[in-house]
N, C-alpha and C positions, 0 to 999 in steps of 0.2 A: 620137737616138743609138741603135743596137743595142745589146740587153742582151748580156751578155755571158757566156757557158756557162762554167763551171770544172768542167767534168768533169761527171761523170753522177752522183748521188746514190748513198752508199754503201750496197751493199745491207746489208737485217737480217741475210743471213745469216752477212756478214764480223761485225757487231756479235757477233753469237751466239756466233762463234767465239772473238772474243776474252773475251767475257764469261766465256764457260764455262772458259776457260785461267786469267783471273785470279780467279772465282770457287773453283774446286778450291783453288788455292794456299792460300785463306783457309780453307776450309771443309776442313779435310784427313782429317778423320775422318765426312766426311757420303759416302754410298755412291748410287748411280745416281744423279748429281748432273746436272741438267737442266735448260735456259734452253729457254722457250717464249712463244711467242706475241710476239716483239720487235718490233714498233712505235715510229716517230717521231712523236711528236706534235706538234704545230705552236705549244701553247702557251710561247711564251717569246719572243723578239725576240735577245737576247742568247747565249744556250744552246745547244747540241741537247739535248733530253730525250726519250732512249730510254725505253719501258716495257717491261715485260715478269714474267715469273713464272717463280719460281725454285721446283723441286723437289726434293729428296732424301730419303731413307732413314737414318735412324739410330736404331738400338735399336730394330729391327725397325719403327718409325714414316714412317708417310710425312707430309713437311714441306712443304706449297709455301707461297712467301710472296711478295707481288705487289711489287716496286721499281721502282723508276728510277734512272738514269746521266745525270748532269748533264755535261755534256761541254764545252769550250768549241769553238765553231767554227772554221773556216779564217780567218774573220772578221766583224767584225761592229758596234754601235754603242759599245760600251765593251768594254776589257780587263781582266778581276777575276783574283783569285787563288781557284782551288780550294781550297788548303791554308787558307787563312784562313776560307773559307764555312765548312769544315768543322770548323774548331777553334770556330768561333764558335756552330757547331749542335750540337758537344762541349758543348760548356762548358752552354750556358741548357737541354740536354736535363735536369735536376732539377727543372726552374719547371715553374711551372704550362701558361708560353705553348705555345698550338696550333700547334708547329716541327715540322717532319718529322725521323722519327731518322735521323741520319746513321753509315754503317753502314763503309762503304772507302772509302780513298781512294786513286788512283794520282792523285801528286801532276806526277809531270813527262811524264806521258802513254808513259810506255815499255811498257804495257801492254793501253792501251785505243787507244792511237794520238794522242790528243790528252789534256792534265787533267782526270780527269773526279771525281765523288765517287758513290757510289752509296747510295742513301736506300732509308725506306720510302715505299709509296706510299699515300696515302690516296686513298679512295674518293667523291667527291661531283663538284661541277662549279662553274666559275668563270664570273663573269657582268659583264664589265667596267662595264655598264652598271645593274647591279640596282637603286640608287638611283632611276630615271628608266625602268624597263622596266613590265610590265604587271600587277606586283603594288596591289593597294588603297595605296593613300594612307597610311593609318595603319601595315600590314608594312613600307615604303620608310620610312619614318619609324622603326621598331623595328628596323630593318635598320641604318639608321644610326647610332643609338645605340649599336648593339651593333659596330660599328666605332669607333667613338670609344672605347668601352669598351675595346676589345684596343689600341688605339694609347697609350692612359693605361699600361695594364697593362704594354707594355713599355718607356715611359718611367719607370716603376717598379721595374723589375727592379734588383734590388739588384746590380750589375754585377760589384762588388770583391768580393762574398764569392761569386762565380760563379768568378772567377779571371780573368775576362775582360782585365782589366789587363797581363796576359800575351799576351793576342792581340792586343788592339787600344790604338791612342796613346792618352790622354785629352788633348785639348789646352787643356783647361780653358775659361777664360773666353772667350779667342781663338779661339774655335771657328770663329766667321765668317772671321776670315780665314786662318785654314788651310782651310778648304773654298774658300775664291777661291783661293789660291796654290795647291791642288791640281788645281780643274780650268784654269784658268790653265795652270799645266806639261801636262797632257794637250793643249790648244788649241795651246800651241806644238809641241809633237811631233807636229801631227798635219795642223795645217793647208795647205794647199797652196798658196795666194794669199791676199793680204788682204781681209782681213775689217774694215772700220772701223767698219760697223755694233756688229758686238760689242766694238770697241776703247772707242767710248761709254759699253757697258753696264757693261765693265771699270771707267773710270774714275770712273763712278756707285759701283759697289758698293765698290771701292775707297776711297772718300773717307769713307763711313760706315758702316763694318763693325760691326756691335750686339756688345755684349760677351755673354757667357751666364752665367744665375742659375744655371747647373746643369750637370753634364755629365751626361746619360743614354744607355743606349743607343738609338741612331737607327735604324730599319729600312733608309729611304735608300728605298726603292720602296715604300712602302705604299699599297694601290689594292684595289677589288673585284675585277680581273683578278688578283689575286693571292692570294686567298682562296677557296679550297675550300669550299665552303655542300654541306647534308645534304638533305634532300625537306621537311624542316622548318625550312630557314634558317637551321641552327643551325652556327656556324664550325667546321667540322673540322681544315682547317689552314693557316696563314700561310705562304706560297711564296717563293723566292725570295729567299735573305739576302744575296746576293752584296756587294751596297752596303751591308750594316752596318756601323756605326761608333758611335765614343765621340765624343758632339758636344752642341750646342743642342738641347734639345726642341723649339724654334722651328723647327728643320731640318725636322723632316719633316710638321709646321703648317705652312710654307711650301710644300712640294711638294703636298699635298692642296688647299690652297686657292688653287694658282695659276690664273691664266686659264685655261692648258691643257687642264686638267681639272676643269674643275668639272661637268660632265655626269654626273663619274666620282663625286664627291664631294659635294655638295649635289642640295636640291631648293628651285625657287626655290618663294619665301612658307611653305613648312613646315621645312627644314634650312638656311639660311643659315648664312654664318660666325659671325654673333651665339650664333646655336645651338648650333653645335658648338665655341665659342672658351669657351660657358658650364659647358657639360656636362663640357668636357673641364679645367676650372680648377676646376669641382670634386671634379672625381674625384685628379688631381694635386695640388690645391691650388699648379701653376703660373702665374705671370702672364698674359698675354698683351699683348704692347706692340705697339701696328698700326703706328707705323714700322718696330718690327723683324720683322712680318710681312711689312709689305710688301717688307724687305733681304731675307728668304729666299723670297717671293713671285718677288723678281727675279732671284735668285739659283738658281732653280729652272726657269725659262725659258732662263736662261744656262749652266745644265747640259743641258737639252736639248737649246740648238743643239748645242753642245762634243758631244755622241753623233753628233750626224748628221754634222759636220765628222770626226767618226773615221768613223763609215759610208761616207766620201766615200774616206775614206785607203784603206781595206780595200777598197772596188771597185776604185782605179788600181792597187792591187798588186797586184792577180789572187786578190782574198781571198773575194770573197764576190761574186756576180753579182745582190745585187740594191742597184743605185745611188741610194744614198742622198742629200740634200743640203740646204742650209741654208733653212729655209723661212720665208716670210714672217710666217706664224703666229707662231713663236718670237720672231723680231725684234720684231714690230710688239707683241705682247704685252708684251715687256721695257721696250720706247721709251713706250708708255701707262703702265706703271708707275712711271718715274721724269719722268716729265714732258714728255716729246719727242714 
C-alpha cells in the first residue's frame, strides 16, 4: 500500500512564532523576550516535542531557560488529556520524584495550534535499551535497581496529601477492571473490522479481574526510553506522564514485565522478575501475586494492541501518515499468556 503524505511537516519557524505570541502573554513584564534555536525531536511516539530556549531581560538580567512543548499530534497511537498531564506534573512537583516542571498550559490548543503544555527541559539522554546495551554487567545491574527504586518511590508517593484526588479517579480495589472497561471503550471507538483475536483476550481478562491491596499512583509508561540518565547514570528525570493514574501497583509491574518488553526491563540470569518482584516488595513492602501479574502482564499486551488499532483509525482519517496496525507480536504474546 502507498504511504500516505498529510502535508509537509510544519516548519520551526510557524512553532517560533507561535511560541513567542503565547510566551509574551505569560511573561509580560520580561523585555527582548526571545524563542531560539526550535527543534523537533523525534523522541516520543505519541506527542510532538518541540525544543528550544527561551531568553529575556528583566532587571537589567539576561535570562535564557532551555524547555519543551509537548504538543499532541494530528494523530497518532492514544488520545491523552493535556490539562490532566499538567495538573498531575502540578500537583507531585513538591516530592521528591525526578518530573519535569510544568510551566504553561494551552489547554484547548487556541494558541499553539494543537493542546500543548510547556515544561522545563532537562539535560542528559534516554537509552531505551540500557539494561542489555554495552555497559559491564555489574552498572546494568545498578542501573536496574535504581529503576525499581524510582518505580517503588512513586508507588509511594503519598497521592492524597498531594491533592491528586482532585485530578485523578481513585477507583479503589476494582482497579483491574476499570482499566479493561477503559481500554475496552477506546477499542470500540476506534476499531474498524473485527478483531476476535482480541475478543478472546477480552474475555480472558474479563472473567478474572484481580482486586488491588492498594491504590497508588501509576506512571502508565514506565521504561528506560523514558528516563533521562546524566554521564554518570545517574536519573535526571522521568518523561512522559500522559498515562498517569490512581490504580493497582500491579499495573505498572505488569507493563515492565510484559513479553513485550523485557529487552527494555530485565537482564536474563542477573535481573529477572524474581529480582526485581524482590527488591521492589521490599522497598514498598507490596505483595506480589503472579496470577495477578500475569492479569496485568495480559492486560498490558491488550493495551498495546488497543494503541496500534487507534494508529490504524488515525492513518484512515488522514491523521497521521504513518500506518500503523495490529501485530502478531501483541497477539500471540497475550494468547501465550493465558493459555491459547
Amino acid at each position: 500500500m502507498k504511504r500516505r503524505v498529510i502535508g509537509e511537516p510544519e516548519p520551526a519557524s510557524d512553532v517560533e512564532s507561535s511560541l513567542v505570541k503565547f510566551l509574551t502573554r505569560r511573561l509580560p513584564e520580561a523585555n527582548d523576550l526571545k524563542v531560539g534555536e526550535v527543534a523537533r525531536v523525534s523522541a516520543g511516539l505519541s506527542r510532538e516535542n518541540w525544543i528550544f530556549n527561551l531568553s529575556w531581560t528583566e532587571n537589567g538580567r539576561t535570562h535564557i531557560r532551555p524547555l519543551i512543548v509537548r504538543r499532541d499530534p494530528e494523530g497518532g497511537l492514544l488520545e491523552s488529556d493535556r490539562r490532566i498531564e499538567f495538573q498531575v506534573l502540578r500537583a507531585i512537583e513538591p516530592s521528591a520524584l525526578p518530573a519535569p516542571r510544568a510551566l504553561w498550559l494551552d489547554a484547548d490548543g487556541s494558541e499553539l495550534g494543537r493542546p500543548s503544555l510547556v515544561m522545563e527541559r532537562g539535560e542528559g539522554r534516554c537509552d531505551y535499551f540500557a539494561l542489555n546495551g554495552d555497559r559491564p554487567l555489574g552498572q546494568r545491574v545498578a542501573l536496574a535497581e535504581r529503576f525499581c527504586d524510582l518505580l517503588a518511590d512513586i508507588h509511594l508517593l503519598d497521592w492524597k496529601a498531594l491533592g491528586l484526588d482532585r485530578v485523578l479517579a481513585d477507583p479503589g480495589p476494582d482497579a483491574a477492571r476499570a482499566a479493561l472497561d477503559q481500554w475496552i471503550a477506546v477499542l470500540r471507538a476506534d476499531q474498524v473490522e473485527p478483531l476476535p483475536e482480541l475478543e478472546l483476550v477480552i474475555d480472558w481478562l474479563g472473567a478474572q479481574p484481580p482486586r488491588s491491596q492498594r491504590t497508588v499512583l501509576v506512571h502508565g509508561d514506565f521504561k528506560a526510553g523514558n528516563i533521562l540518565l546524566d554521564q554518570d547514570d545517574r536519573v535526571v528525570l522521568l518523561l512522559d506522564w500522559e498515562l498517569t493514574h490512581l490504580g493497582d501497583p500491579l499495573d505498572d509491574i505488569g507493563w515492565i514485565t510484559q513479553p513485550l518488553r523485557t529487552r527494555e526491563h530485565l537482564i536474563a540470569g542477573a535481573w529477572e522478575c524474581d529480582q526485581l518482584f524482590e527488591r521492589y516488595a521490599s522497598r514498598t513492602g507490596i505483595d506480589i501475586d503472579p496470577a495477578a501479574v500475569r492479569w496485568w502482564n495480559t492486560m498490558a499486551c491488550f493495551k498495546t494492541a488497543v494503541m496500534q488499532v487507534t494508529g490504524l483509525r488515525s492513518y484512515l482519517a488522514d491523521r497521521t501518515e504513518m500506518m500503523y496496525r495490529l501485530t502478531n507480536g501483541c497477539v500471540l504474546a497475550a494468547f501465550e499468556l493465558i493459555g491459547l
